[in-house]
N, CA, C and O atoms as CSV, one atom per row, in Angstrom:
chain,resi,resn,atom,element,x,y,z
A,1,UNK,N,N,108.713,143.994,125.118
A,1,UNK,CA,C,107.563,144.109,124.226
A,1,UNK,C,C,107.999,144.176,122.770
A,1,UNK,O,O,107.348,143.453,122.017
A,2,UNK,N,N,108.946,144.883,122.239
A,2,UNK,CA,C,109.334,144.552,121.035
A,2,UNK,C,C,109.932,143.748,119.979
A,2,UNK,O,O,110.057,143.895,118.763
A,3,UNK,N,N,110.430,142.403,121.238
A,3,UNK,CA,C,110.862,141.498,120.546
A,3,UNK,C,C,109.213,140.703,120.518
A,3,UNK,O,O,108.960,140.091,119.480
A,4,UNK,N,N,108.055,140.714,121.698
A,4,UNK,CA,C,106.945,140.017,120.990
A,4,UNK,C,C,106.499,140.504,120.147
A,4,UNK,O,O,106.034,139.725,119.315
A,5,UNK,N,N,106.373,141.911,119.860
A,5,UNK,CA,C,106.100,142.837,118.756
A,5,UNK,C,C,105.960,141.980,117.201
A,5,UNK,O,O,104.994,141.474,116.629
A,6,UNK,N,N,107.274,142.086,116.887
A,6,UNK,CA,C,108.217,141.582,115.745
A,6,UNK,C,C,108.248,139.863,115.832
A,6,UNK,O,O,108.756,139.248,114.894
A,7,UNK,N,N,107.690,139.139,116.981
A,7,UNK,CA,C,107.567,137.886,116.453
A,7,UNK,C,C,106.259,137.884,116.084
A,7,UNK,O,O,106.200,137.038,115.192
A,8,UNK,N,N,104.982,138.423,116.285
A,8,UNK,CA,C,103.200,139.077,116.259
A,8,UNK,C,C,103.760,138.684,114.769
A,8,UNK,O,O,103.794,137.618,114.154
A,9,UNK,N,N,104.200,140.072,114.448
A,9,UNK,CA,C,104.632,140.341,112.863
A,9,UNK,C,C,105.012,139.108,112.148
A,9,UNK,O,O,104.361,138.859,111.132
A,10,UNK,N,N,106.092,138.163,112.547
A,10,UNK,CA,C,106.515,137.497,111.686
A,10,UNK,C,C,105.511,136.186,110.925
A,10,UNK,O,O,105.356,135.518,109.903
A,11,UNK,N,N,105.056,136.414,112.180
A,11,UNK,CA,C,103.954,135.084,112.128
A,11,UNK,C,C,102.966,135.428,112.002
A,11,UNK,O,O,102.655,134.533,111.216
A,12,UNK,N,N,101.846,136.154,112.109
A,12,UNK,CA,C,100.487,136.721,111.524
A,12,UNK,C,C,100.772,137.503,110.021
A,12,UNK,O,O,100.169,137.588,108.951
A,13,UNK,N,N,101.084,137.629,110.161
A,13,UNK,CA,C,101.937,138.522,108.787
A,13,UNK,C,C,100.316,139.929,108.046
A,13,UNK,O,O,100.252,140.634,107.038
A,14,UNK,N,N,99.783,139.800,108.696
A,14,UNK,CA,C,98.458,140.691,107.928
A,14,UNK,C,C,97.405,140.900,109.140
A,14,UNK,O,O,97.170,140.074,110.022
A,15,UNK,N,N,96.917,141.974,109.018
A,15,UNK,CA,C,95.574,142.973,109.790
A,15,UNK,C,C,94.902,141.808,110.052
A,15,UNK,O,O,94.612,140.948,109.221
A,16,UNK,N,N,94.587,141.794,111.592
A,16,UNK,CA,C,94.151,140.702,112.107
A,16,UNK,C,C,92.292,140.874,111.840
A,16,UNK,O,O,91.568,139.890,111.688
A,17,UNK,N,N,91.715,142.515,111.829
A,17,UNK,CA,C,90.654,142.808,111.249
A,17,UNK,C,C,90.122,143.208,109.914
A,17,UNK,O,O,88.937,143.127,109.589
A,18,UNK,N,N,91.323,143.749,108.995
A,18,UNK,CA,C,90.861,143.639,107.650
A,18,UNK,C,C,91.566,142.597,106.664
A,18,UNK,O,O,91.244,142.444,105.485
A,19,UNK,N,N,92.190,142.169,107.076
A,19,UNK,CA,C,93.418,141.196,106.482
A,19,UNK,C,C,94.547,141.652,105.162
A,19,UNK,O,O,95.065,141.051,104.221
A,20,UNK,N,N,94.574,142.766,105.590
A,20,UNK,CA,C,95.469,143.739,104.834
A,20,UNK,C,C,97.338,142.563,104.912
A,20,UNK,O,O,97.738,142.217,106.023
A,21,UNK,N,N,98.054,142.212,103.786
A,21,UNK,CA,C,99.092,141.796,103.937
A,21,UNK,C,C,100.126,142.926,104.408
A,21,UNK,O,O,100.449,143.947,103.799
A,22,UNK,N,N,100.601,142.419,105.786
A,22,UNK,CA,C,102.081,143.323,106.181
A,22,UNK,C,C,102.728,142.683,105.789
A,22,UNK,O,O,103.555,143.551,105.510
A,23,UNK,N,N,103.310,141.546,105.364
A,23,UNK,CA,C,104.362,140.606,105.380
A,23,UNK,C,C,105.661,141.601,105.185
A,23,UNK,O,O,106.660,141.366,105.864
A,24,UNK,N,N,105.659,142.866,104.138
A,24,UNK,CA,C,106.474,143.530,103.701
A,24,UNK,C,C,106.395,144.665,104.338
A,24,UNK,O,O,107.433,145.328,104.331
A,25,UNK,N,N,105.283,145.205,105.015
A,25,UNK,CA,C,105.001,146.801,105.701
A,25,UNK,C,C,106.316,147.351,106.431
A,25,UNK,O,O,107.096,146.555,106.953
A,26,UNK,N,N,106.562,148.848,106.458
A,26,UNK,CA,C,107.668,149.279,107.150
A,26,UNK,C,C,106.894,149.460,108.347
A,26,UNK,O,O,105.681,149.660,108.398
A,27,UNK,N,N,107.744,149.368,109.359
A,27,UNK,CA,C,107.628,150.032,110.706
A,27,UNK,C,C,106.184,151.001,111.245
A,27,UNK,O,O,105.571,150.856,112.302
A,28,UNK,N,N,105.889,152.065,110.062
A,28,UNK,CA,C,105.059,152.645,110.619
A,28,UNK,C,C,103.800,152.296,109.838
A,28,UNK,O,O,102.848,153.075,109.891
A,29,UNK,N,N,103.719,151.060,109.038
A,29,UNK,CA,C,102.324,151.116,108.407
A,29,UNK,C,C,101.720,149.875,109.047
A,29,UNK,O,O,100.967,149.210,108.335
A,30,UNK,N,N,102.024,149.330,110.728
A,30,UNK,CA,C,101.591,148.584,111.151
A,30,UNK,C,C,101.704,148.546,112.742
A,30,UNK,O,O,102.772,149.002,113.149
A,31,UNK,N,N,100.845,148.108,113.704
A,31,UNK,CA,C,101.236,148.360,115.108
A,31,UNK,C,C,100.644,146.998,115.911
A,31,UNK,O,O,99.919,146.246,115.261
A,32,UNK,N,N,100.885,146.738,117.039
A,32,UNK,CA,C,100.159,145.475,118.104
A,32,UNK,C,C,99.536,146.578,118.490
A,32,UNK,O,O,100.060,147.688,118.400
A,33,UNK,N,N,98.297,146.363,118.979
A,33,UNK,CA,C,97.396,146.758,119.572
A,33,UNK,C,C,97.219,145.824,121.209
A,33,UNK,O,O,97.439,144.625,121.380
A,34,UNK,N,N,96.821,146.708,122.104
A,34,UNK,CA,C,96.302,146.087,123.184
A,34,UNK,C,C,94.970,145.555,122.860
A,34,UNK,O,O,94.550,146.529,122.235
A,35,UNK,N,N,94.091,144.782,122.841
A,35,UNK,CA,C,92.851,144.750,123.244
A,35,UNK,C,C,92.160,145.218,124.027
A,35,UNK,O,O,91.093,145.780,123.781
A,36,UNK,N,N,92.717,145.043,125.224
A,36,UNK,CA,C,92.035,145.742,126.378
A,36,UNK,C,C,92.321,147.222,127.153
A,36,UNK,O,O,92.104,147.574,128.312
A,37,UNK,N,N,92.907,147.931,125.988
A,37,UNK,CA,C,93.843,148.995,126.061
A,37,UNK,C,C,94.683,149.434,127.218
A,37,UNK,O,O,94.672,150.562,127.709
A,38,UNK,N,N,95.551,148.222,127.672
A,38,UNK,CA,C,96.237,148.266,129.099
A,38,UNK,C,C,97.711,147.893,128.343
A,38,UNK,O,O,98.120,146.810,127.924
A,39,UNK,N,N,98.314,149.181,128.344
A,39,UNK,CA,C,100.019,148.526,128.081
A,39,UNK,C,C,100.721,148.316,128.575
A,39,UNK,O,O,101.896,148.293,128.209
A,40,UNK,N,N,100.221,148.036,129.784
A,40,UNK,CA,C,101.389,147.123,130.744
A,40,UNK,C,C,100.739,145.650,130.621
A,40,UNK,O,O,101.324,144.845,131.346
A,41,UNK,N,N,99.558,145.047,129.799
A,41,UNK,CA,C,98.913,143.568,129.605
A,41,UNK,C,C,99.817,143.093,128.512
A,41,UNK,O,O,99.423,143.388,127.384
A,42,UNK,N,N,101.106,142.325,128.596
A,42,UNK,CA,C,101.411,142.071,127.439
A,42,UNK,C,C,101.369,140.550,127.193
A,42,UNK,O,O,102.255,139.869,126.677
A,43,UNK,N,N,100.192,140.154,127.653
A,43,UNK,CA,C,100.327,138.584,127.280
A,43,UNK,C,C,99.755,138.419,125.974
A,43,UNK,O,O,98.813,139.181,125.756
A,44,UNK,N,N,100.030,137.721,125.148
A,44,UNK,CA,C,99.508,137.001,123.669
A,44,UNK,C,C,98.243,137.242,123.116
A,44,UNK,O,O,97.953,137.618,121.981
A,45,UNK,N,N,97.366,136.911,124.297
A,45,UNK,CA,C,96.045,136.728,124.021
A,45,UNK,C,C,95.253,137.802,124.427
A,45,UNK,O,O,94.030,137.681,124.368
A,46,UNK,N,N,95.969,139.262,124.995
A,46,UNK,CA,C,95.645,140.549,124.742
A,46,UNK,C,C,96.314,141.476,123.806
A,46,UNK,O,O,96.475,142.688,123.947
A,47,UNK,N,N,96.773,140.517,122.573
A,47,UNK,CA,C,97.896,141.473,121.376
A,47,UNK,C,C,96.813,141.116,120.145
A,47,UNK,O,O,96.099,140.118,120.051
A,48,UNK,N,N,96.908,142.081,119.377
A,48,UNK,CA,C,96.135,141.803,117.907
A,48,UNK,C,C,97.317,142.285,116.807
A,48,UNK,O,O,98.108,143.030,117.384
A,49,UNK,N,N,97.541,142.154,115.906
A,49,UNK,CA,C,98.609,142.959,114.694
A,49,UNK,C,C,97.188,143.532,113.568
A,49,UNK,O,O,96.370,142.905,112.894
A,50,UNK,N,N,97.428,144.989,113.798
A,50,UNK,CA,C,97.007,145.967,112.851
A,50,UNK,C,C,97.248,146.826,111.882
A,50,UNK,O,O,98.331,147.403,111.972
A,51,UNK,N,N,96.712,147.039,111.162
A,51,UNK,CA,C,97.489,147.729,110.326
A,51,UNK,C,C,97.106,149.542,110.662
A,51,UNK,O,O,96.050,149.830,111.225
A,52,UNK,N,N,97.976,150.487,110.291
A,52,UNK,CA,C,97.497,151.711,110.688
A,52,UNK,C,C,96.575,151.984,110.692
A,52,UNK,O,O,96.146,152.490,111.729
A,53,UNK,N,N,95.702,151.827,109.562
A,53,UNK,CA,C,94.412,152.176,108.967
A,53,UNK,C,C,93.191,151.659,110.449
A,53,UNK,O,O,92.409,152.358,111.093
A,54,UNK,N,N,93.412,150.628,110.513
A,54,UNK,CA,C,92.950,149.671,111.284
A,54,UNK,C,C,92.978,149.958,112.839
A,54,UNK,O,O,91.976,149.869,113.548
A,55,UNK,N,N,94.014,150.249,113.212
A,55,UNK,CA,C,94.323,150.716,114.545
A,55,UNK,C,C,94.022,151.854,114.961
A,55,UNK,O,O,93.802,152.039,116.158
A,56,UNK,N,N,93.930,153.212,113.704
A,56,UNK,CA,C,93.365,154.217,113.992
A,56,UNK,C,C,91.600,153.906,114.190
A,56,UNK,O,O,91.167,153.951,115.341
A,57,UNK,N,N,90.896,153.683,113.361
A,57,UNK,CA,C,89.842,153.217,113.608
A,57,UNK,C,C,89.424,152.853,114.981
A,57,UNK,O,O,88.636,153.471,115.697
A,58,UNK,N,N,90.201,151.525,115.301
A,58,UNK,CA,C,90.293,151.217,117.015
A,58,UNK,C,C,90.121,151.829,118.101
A,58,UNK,O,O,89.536,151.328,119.061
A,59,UNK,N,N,90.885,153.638,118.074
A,59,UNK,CA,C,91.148,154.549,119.032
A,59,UNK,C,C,90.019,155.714,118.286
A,59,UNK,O,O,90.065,156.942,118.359
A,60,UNK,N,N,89.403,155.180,117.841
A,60,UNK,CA,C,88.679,156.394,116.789
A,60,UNK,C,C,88.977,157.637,116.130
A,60,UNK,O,O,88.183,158.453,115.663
A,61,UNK,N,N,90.359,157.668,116.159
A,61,UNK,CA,C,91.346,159.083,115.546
A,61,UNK,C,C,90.983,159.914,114.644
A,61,UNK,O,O,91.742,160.706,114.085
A,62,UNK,N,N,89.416,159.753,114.371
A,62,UNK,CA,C,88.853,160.229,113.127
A,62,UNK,C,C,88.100,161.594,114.104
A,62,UNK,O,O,88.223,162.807,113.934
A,63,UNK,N,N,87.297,160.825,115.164
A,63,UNK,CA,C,87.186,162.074,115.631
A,63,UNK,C,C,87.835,163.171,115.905
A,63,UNK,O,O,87.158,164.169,115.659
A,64,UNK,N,N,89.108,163.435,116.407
A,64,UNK,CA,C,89.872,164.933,116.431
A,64,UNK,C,C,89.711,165.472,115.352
A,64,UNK,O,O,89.446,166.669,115.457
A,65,UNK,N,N,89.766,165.043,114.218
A,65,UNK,CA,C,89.285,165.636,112.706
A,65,UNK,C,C,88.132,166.829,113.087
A,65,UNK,O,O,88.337,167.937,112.591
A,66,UNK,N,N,87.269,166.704,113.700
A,66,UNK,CA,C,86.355,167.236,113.579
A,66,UNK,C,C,85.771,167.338,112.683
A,66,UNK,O,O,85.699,168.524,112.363
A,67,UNK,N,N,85.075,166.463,111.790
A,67,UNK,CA,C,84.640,165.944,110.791
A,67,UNK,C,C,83.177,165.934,110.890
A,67,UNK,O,O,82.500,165.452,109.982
């Protein structure tokens, strides 16, 4: 998974939902996402490239906030 990871990256290069540029992002300001939130699905066309911001959103991480 991490070498498709890092090819996702090389070639989408930006947030597949806000279109934020990673081209340059470190390690943790970007992730593949499942789509179908199954991480053992690692075919192509269940990968998206997100950016943190983006991916939290996804899993709704806002709620534990208790906000």
């Amino acid at each position: 998974f991490m070498r498709i990871r890092r090819q996702i990256k090389d070639t989408v290069r930006s947030c597949e939902k806000c279109g934020k540029d990673l081209q340059s992002a470190g390690r943790y300001e970007w992730c593949v996402h499942h789509i179908n939130h199954d991480r053992t699905c690692n075919e192509r066309s269940n990968l998206i490239l997100l950016c943190k911001r983006c991916h939290q959103i996804e899993h709704e991480c806002y709620k534990a906030l208790n906000v």
